[in-house]
BAKOL-596250 format. One line per 5 residues: number of its first residue (from 0); their letters; for each residue x, y, z of C-alpha. Coordinates in nm, 3 decimals, m for minus. Each point is the difference from the previous one (the first is absolute). Layout:
NUM> a> X/Y/Z ~ ...
// end
This chain:
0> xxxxx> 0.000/0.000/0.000 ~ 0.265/0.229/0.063 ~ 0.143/m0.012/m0.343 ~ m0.349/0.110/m0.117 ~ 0.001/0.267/0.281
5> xxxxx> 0.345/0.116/m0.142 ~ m0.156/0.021/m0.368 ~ m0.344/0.178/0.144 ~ 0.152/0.284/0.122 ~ 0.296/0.020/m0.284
10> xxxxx> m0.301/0.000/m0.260 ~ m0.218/0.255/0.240 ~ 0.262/0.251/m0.015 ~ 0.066/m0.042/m0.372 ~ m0.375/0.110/m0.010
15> xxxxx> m0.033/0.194/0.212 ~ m0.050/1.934/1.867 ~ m0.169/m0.037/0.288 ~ m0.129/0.402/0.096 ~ 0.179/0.145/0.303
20> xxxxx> m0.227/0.115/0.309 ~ m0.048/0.381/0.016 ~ 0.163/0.179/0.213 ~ m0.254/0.064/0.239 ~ m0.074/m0.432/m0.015
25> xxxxx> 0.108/m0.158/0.352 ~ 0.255/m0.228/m0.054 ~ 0.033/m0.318/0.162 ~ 0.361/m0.063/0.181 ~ 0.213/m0.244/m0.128
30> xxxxx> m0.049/m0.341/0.104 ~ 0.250/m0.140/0.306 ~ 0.224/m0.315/m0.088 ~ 0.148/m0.164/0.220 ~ 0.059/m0.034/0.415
35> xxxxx> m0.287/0.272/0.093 ~ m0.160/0.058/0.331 ~ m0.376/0.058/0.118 ~ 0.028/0.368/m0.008 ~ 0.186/0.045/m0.352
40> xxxxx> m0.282/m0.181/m0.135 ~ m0.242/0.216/0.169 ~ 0.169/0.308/m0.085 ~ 0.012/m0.133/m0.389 ~ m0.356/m0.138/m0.009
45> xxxxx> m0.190/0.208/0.230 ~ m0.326/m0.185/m0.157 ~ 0.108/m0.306/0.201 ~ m0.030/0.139/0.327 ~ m0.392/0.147/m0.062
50> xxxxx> m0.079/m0.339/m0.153 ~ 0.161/m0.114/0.319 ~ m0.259/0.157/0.230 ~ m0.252/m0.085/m0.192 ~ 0.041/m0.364/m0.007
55> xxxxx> m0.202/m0.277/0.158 ~ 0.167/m0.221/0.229 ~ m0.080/m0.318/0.173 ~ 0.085/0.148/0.332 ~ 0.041/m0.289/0.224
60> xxxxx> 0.263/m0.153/m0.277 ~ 0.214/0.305/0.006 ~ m0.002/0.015/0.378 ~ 0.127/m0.352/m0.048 ~ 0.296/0.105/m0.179
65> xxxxx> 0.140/0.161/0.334 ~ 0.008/m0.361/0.204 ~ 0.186/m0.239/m0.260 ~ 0.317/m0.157/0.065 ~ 0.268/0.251/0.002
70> xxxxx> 0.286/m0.023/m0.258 ~ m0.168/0.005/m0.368 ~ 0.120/0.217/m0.279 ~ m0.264/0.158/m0.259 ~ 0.153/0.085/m0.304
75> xxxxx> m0.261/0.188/m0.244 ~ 0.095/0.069/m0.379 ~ m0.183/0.269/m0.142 ~ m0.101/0.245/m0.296 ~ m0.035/0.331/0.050
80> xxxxx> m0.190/m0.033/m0.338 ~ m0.225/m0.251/0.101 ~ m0.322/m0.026/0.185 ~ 0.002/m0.318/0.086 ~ 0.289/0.124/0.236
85> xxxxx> m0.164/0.330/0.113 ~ m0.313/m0.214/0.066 ~ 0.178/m0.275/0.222 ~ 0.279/0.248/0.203 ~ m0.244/0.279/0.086
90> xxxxx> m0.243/m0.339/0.191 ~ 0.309/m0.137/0.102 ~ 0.096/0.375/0.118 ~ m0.343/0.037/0.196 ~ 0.069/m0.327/0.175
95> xxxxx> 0.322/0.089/0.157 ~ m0.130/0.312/0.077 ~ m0.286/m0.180/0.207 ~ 0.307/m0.147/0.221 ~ 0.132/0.366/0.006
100> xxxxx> 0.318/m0.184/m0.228 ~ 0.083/m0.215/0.276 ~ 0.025/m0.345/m0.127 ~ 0.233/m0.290/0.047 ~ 0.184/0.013/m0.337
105> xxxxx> 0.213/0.184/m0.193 ~ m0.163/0.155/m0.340 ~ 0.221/0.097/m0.323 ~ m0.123/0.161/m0.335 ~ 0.174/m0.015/m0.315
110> xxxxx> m0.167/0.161/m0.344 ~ 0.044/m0.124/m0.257 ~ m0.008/0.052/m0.390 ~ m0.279/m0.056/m0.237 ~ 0.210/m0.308/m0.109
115> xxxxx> m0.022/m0.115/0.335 ~ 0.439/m0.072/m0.100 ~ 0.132/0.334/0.128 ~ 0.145/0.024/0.281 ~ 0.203/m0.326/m0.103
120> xxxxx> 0.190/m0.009/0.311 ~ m0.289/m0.011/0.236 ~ m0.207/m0.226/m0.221 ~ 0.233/m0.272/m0.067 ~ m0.155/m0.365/0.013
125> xxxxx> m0.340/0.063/0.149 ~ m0.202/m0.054/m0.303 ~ m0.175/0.321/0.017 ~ m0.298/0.006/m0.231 ~ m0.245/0.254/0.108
130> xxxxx> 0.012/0.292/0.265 ~ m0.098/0.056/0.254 ~ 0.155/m0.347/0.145 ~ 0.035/m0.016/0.367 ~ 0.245/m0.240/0.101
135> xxxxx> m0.043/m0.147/0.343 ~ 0.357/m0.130/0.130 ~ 0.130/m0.224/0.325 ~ 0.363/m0.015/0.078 ~ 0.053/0.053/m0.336
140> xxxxx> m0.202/m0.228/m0.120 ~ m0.307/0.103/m0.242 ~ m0.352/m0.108/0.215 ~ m0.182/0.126/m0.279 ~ m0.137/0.266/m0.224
145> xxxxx> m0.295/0.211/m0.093 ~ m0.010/0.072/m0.372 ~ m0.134/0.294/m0.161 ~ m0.394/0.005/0.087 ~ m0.083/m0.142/0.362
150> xxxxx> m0.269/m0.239/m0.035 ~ m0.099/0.094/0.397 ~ 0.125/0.350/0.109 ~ 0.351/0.039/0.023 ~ m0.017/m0.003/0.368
155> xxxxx> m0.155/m0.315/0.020 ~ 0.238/m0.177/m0.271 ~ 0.268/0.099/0.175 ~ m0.087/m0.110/0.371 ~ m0.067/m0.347/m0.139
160> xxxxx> 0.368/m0.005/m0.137 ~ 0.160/0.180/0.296 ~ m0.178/m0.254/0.206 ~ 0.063/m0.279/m0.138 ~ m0.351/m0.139/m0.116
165> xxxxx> 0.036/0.070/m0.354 ~ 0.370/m0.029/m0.226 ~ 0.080/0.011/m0.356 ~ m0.173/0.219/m0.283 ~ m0.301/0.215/0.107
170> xxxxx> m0.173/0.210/m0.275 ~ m0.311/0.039/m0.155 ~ 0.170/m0.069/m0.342 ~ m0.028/m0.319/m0.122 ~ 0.278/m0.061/m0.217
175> xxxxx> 0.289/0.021/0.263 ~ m0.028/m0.420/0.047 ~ 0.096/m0.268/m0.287 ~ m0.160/0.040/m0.319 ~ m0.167/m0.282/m0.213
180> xxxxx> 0.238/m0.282/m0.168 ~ m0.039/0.103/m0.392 ~ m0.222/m0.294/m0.046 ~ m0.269/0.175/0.209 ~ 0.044/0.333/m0.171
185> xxxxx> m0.019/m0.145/m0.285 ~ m0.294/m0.225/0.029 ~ m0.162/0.343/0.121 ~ 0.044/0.178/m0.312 ~ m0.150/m0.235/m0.216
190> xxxxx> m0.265/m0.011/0.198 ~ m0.044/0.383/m0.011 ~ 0.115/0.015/m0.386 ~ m0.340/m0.271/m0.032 ~ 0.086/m0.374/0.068
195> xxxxx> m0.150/m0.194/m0.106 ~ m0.093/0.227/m0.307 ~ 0.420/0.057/m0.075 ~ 0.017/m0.377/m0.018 ~ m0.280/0.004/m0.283
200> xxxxx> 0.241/0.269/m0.216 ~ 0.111/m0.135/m0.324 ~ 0.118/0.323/m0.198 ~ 0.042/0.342/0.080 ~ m0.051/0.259/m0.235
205> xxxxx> 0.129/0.394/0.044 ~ 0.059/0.354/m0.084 ~ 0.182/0.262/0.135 ~ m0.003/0.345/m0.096 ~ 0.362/0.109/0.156
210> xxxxx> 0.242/0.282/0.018 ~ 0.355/0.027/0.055 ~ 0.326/0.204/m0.012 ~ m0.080/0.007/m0.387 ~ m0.324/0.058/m0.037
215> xxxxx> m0.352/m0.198/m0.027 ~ m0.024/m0.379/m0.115 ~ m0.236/m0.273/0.025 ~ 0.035/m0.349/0.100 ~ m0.194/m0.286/m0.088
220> xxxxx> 0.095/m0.344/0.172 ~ m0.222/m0.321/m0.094 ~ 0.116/m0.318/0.224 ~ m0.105/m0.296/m0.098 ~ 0.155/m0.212/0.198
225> xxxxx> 0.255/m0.262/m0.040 ~ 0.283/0.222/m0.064 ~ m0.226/0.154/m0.297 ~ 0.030/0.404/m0.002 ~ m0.107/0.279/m0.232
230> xxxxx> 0.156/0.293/0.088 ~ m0.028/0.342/m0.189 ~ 0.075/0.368/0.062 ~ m0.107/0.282/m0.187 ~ 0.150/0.353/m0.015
235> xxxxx> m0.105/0.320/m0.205 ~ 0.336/m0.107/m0.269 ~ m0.038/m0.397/m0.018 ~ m0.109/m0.336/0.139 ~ 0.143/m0.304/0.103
240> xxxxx> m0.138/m0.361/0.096 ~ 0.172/m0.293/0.108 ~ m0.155/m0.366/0.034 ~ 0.100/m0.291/0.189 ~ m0.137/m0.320/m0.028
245> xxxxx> 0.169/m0.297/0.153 ~ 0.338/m0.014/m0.126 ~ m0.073/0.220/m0.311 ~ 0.082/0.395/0.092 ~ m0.022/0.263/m0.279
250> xxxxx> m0.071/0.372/m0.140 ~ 0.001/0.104/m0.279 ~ 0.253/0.347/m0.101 ~ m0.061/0.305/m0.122 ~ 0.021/m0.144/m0.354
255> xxxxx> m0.203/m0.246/0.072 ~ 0.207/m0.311/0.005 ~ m0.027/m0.222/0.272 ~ 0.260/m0.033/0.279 ~ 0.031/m0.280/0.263
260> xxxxx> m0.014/0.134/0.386 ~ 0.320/m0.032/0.237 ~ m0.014/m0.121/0.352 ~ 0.017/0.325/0.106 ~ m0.268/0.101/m0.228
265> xxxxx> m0.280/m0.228/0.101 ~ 0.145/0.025/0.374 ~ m0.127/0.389/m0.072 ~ m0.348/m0.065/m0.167 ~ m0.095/m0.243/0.296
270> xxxxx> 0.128/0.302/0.223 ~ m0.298/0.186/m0.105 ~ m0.275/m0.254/0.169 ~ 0.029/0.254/0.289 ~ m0.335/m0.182/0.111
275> xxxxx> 0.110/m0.346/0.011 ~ 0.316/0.085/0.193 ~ m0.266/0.050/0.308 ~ m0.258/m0.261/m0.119 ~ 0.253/m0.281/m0.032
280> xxxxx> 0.299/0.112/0.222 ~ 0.119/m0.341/0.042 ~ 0.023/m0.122/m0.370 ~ 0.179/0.349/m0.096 ~ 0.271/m0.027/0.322
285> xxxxx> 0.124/m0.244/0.221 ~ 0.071/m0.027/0.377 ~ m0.302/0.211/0.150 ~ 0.101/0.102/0.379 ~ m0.107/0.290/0.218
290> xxxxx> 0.220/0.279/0.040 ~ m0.183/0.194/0.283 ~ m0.290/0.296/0.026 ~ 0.099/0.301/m0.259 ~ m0.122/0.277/m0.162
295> xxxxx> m0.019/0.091/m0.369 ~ m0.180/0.315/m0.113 ~ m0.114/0.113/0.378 ~ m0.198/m0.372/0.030 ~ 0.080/m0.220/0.264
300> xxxxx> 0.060/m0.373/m0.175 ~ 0.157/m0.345/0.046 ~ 0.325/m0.018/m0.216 ~ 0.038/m0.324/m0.130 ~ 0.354/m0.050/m0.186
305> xxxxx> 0.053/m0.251/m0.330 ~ 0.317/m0.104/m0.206 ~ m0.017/0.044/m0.347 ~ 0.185/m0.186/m0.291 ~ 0.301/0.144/0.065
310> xxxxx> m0.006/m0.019/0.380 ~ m0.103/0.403/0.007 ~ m0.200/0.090/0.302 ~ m0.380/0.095/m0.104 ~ m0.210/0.106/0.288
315> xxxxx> m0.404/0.056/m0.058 ~ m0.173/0.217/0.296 ~ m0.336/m0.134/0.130 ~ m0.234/0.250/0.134 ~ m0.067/m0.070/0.368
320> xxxxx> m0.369/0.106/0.006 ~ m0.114/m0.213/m0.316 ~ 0.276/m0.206/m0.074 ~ 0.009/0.145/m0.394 ~ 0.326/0.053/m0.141
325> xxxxx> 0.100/0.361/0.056 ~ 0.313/m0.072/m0.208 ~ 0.340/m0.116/m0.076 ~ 0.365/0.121/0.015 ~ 0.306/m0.153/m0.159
330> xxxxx> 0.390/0.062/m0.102 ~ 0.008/m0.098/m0.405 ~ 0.355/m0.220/m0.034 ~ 0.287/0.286/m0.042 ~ m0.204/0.255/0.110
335> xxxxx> 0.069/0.252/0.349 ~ m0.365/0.124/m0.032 ~ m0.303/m0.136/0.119 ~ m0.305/m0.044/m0.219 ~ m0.337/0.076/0.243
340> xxxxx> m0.347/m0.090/m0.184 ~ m0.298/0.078/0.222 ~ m0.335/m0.094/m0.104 ~ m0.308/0.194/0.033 ~ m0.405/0.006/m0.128
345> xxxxx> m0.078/m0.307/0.076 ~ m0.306/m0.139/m0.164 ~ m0.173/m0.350/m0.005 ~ m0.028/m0.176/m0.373 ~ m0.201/m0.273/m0.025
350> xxxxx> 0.014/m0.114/0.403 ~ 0.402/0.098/m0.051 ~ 0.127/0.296/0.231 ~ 0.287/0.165/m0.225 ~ 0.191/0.319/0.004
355> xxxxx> m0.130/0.290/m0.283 ~ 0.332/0.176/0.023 ~ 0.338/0.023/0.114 ~ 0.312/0.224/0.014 ~ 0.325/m0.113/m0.060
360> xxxxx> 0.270/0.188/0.165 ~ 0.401/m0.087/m0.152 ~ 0.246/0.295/0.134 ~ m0.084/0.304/m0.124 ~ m0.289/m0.192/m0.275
365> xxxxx> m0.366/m0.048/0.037 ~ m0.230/m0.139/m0.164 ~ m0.346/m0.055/0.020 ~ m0.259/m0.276/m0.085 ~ m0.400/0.049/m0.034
370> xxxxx> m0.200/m0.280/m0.095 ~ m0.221/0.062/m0.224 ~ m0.133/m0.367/m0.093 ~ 0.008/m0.310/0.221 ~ m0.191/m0.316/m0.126
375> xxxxx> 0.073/m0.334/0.135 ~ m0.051/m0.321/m0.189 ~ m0.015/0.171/m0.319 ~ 0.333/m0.035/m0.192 ~ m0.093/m0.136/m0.368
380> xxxxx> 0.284/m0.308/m0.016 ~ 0.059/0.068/m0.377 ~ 0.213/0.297/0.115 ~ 0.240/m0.265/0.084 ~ 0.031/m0.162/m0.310
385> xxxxx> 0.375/m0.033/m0.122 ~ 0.044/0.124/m0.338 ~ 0.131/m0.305/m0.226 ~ 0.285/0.277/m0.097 ~ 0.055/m0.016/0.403
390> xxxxx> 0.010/m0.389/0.019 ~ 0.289/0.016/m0.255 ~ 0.213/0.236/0.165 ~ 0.007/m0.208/0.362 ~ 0.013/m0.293/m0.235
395> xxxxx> 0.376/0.182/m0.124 ~ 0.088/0.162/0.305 ~ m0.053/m0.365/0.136 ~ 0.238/m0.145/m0.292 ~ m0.286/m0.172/m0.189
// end
């Protein structure tokens, strides 16, 4: 697959201020990195403390705070930026207040940056992947941690880990634990793409009307299965199809003669199923396994990793609320940049759930796809017929 991921994007490419505040605007202070302490943040985020006397405790658990075991360390990693953390450290605030700051434990900020990377030195192996993230520790040791949204009121999260009755990952997220094995993320695509109505597809018939770095084209791809292809594009100067059909591969020139395909040819045409590669992931790659939880294009997804033909890394994104393909990502062999296709309009065709469009993002290139014809099950076969003058040229590239 990766050879035809290589030819996609070679052939692709052959085709193919922000205002400043007035004057008279407040303006925000710069956010804090780094070691920070309570009243630095409240000086830079003066928000914070209001929302901090305005929040809702449960009392009697942030009286608690004051009679745990002495000796814990709270480390909290924030965001300036970010509301989650203003939400969670102006509560958390309001309950030390409540013990007039008297508690048992030693409490340490650090901000962070919107990367959640910066500053490296204070952020080194904890696996930091949302502020805020309150890390409980005990001689050293980490008891615990509260990640970004409390799922019970800060004050209460955090007595159960300073006491001892709860431990590990506490968050109302719920994509901080394992995530499926690929054969479950898979299975729940196809069932979301239509089940048992993707097993009934035969052919698949498109076309695209697309734009690119060189202007407007259209693509029409007719699968037929078996290895049989039809695939044409269209610009405003000429047209080109290629054909494969079982071993045979051809075009025909701009003169009309009739030229046999190379590997890396037909590895491009079947490139251009872009729906098959997320209706039949595991005929088009090999060695399906789950990467982790991701994002691609601001949606939160499974990404579920494949090796292609040449051992390239292809990685598809599946959309955590559906389970639909929000798209893929891939390296094409001798290439330093990353191709990004993200799918978009989805529509249902015939009890099939299937992208309308897509953008296709390679450096500094995009292009564009916008389906303007899906039919299913109605590819004419004779389309595949090899031309006898076709027959004879495998029959002499073969040495018969």
């Amino acid at each position: 697959m990766n050879a035809r991921l290589r030819a996609l994007a070679a052939t692709l490419l052959l085709f193919l201020p922000i205002p400043a505040p007035a004057d008279d605007e407040p303006k925000k202070p710069p956010s804090l990195l780094g070691s920070v302490s309570r009243e630095q943040l409240e000086a830079a985020e003066p928000a914070w403390v209001t929302a901090g006397v305005e929040a809702e405790l449960d009392l009697e658990a942030a009286q608690a705070l004051a009679a745990v075991e002495p000796g814990a360390e709270i480390a909290v990693y924030l965001g300036t930026w970010c509301s989650d953390s203003e939400r969670e450290l102006a509560r958390f605030w309001r309950a030390l207040d409540e013990n007039f700051g008297a508690v048992p434990f030693e409490v340490e900020y650090i901000a962070v940056d919107r990367s959640d990377q910066r500053p490296p030195e204070l952020l080194r192996d904890l696996d930091l992947r949302y502020v805020p993230t309150f890390i409980v520790r005990r001689d050293g040791r980490e008891v615990g941690r509260m990640v970004e949204v409390s799922p019970n009121g800060i004050e209460l999260d955090l007595l159960g880990l300073l006491d001892g009755s709860t431990s590990g990952v506490v968050s109302a997220r719920d994509d901080l634990g394992e995530p499926p094995p690929a054969a479950e993320v898979l299975a729940r695509a196809r069932e979301a793409m239509g089940g048992a109505a993707v097993d009934r597809l035969e052919t698949l018939s498109v076309t695209a009307e697309c734009t690119g770095p060189r202007g407007a084209f259209v693509t029409e791809v007719h699968s037929g299965g078996d290895g049989r292809v039809v695939f044409r594009q269209t610009t405003s100067a000429r047209s080109a199809t290629r054909i494969l059909a079982g071993d045979a591969g051809w075009a025909r020139g701009p003169d009309g003669e009739l030229q046999l395909l190379d590997e890396a040819a037909r590895s491009m045409v079947r490139g251009h199923e872009f729906h098959l590669q997320v209706l039949e992931p595991e005929q088009r790659f090999s060695e399906p396994r789950t990467v982790g939880f991701a994002e691609l294009a601001d949606q939160p997804a499974v990404e579920v990793a494949f090796t292609g033909d040449a051992g390239q890394p292809v990685a598809i994104f599946y959309r955590r609320d559906d389970h639909l393909p929000a798209g893929m990502v891939f390296t094409p062999p001798g290439d330093d940049q990353t191709i990004t296709v993200v799918y978009g309009d989805w529509r249902t065709v015939g009890g099939v759930k299937l992208f309308g469009s897509f953008e296709l993002t390679h450096g500094d290139s995009v292009f564009t796809y916008d389906y303007t014809r899906i039919e299913l099950n109605a590819v004419d076969p004779a389309l595949f017929d090899v031309p006898p003058e076709v027959e004879a040229l495998v029959r002499a590239a073969e040495g018969g």
